[in-house]
C-alpha positions as CSV (number, residue, x, y, z in Angstrom):
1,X,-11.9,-16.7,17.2
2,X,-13.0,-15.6,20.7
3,X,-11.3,-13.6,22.9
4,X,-10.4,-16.3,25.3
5,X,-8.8,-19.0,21.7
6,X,-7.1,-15.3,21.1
7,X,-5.1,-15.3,24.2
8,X,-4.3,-18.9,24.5
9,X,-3.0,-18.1,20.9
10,X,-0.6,-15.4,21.5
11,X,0.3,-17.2,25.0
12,X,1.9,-19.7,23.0
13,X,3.4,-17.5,20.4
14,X,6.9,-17.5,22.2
15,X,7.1,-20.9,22.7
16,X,7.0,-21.1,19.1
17,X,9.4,-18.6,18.2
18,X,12.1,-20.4,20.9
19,X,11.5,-22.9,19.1
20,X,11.6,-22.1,15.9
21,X,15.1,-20.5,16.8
22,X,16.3,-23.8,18.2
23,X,15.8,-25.9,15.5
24,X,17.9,-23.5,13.1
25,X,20.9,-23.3,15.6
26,X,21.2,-27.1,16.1
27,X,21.3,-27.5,12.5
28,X,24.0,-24.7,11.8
29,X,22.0,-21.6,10.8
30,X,23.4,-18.9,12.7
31,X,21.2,-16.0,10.2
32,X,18.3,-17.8,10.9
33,X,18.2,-18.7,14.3
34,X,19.6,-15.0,15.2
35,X,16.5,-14.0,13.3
36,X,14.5,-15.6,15.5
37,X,15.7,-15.1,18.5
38,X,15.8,-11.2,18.1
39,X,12.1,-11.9,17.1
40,X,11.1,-13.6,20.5
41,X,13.3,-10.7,22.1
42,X,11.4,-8.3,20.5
43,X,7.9,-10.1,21.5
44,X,9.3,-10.1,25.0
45,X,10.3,-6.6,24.5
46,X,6.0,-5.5,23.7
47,X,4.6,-8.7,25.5
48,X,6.9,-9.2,28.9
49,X,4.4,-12.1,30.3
50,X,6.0,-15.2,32.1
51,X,6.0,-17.3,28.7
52,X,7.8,-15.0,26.7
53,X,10.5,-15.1,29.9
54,X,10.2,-18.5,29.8
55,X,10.7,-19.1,26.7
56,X,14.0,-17.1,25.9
57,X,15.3,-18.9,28.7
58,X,14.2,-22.4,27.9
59,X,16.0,-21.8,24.3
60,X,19.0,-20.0,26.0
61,X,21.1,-23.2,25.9
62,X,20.5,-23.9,21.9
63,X,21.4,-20.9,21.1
64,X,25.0,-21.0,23.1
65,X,27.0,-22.8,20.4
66,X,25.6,-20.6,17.3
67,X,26.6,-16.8,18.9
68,X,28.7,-14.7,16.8
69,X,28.7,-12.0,13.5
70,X,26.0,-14.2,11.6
71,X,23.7,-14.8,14.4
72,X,24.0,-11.1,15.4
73,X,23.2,-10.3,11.9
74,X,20.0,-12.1,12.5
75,X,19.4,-10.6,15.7
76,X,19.3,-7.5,14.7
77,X,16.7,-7.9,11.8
78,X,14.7,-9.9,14.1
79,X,14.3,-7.4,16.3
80,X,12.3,-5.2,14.1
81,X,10.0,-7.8,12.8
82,X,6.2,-7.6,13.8
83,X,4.7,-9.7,15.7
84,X,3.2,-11.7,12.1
85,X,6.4,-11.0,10.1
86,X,7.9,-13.1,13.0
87,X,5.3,-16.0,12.8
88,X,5.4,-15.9,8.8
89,X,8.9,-16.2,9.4
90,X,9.2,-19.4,11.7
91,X,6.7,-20.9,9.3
92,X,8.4,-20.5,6.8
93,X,10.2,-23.6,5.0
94,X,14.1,-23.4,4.6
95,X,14.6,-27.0,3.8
């Protein structure tokens, strides 16, 4: 990968995450999309580019039904994921 396929890469990173968080909220997960979202907090937290801004706030309203002990659970462990641990988590299947 070149530097330039690099940076597109980890520009869309967040987007991901928020996403990845959203799907797990509107489905009733409150561990998992607390995970997640703590993970793109943390991103944000190392990274603080517009799309990482952008995309907590663009997930903000799926994740206003599913707050509470579980999802704070999450977000707490999400928080101290890696960067990769994050990704390997989103990809992962929980079907």
């Amino acid at each position: 990968m070149d530097e330039a396929e690099i940076t597109r890469y980890r520009m869309n990173i967040p987007y991901a995450i928020g996403a990845a968080a959203a799907i797990p909220a509107l489905r009733g997960d409150a561990v998992r999309a607390g995970t997640l979202s703590g993970a793109l907090e943390a991103i944000a937290a190392l990274d603080p580019k517009s799309t990482a801004r952008g995309a907590m706030t663009d997930n903000t309203p799926f994740l206003k039904d599913i707050q509470g002990a579980e999802f704070e659970k999450g977000r707490a462990r999400g928080r101290i994921l890696a960067r990769e641990q994050a990704i390997e988590y989103a990809m992962s299947s929980r079907e």
